[in-house]
C-alpha positions as CSV (number, residue, x, y, z in Angstrom):
1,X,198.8,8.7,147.0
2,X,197.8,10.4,149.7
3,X,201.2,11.1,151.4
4,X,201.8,12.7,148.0
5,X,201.5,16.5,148.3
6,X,202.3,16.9,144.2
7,X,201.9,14.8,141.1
8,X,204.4,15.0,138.4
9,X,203.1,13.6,135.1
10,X,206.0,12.3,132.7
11,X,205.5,11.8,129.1
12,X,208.2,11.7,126.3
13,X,205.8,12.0,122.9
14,X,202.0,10.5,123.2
15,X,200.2,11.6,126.0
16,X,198.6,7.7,127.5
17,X,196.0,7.2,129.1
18,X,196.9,5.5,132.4
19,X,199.0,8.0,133.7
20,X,196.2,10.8,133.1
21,X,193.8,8.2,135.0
22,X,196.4,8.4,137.7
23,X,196.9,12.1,137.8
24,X,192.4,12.7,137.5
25,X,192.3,10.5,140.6
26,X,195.1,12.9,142.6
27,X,193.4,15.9,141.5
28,X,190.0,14.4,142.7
29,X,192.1,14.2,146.2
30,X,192.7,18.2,146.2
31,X,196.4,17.5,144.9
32,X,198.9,19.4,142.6
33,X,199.2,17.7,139.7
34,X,202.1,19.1,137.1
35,X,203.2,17.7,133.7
36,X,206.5,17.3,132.5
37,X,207.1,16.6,129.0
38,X,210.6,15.2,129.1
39,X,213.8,14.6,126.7
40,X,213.2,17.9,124.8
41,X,217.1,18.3,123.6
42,X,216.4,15.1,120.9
43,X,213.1,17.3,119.7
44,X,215.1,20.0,119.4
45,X,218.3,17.7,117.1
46,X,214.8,15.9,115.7
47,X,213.4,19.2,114.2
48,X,217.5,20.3,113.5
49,X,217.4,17.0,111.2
50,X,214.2,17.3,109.9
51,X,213.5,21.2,109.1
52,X,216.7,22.7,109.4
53,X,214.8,25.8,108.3
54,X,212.9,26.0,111.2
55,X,215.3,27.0,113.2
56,X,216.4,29.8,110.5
57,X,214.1,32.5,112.9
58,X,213.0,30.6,115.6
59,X,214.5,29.1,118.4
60,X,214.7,26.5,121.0
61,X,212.1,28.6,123.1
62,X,209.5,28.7,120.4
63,X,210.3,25.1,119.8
64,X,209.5,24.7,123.7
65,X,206.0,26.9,123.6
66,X,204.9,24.8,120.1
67,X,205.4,21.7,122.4
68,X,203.5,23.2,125.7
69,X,200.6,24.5,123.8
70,X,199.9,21.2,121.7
71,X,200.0,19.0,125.4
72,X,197.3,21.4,126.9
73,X,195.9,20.6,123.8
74,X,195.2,17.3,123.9
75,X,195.7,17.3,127.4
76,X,191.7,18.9,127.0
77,X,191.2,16.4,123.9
78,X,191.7,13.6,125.8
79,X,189.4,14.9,129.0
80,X,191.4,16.4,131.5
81,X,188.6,18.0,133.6
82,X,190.4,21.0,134.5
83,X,191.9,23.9,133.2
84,X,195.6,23.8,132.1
85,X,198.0,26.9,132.4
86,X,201.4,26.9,131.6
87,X,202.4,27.2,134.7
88,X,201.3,23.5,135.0
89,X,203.2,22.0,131.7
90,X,207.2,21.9,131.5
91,X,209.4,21.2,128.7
92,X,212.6,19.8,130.0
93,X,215.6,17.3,129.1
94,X,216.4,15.6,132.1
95,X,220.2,15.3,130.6
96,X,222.7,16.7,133.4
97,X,224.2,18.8,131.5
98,X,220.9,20.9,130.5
99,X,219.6,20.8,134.3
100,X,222.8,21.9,135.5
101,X,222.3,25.1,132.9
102,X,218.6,25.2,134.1
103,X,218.1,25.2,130.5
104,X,214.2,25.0,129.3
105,X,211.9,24.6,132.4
106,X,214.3,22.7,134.5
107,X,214.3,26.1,137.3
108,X,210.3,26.7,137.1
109,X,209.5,22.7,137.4
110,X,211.6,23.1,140.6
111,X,209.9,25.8,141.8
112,X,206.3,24.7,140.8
113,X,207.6,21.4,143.0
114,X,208.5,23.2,145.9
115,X,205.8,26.1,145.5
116,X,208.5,29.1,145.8
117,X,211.4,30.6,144.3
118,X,214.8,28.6,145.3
């Protein structure tokens, strides 16, 4: 852990616990820790399926904030001692196709990683 210079935090629904343990501990150790909430092209068919509607006057990019907003949410719920910006959460899809677009947050995670524009 301490060769690491920045944490990245997977999840793909559920926030658990062990990982947060893991990422308290690096931010006790002074380092970046960033959260990556993955697979977000099957939320995206999941809500097509389920509430066609939605996406009637919204798009993926609401979808995306909805998503980001409700894990700093719990992110605090479940005691993350510091303060979450959005600038420390990214929706992604790690599917090729969609990081080759730099669809979503695939370009800021990469900059957030490296700490500067690329």
């Amino acid at each position: 852990m301490r060769s690491c210079d920045v944490f990245l935090v997977f999840c793909r629904g559920r926030i658990q616990h062990n990982p947060i343990s893991i990422a308290m501990e690096a931010a006790r150790m002074g380092k970046k820790v960033l959260f990556v909430r993955s697979q977000f092209d099957k939320d995206v068919a999941d809500k097509e399926n389920d509430d066609p509607e939605y996406f009637d006057n919204k798009s993926s990019v609401h979808l995306m904030e909805e998503f980001r907003q409700d894990y700093i949410r719990v992110l605090r719920a479940v005691g993350w001692p510091h303060d979450v910006s959005d600038d420390e959460v990214f929706v992604i899809s790690g599917r090729l196709e969609y990081v080759r677009q730099g669809m979503w947050d695939v370009l800021e995670l990469k900059d957030a990683i490296f700490g500067h524009k690329v």
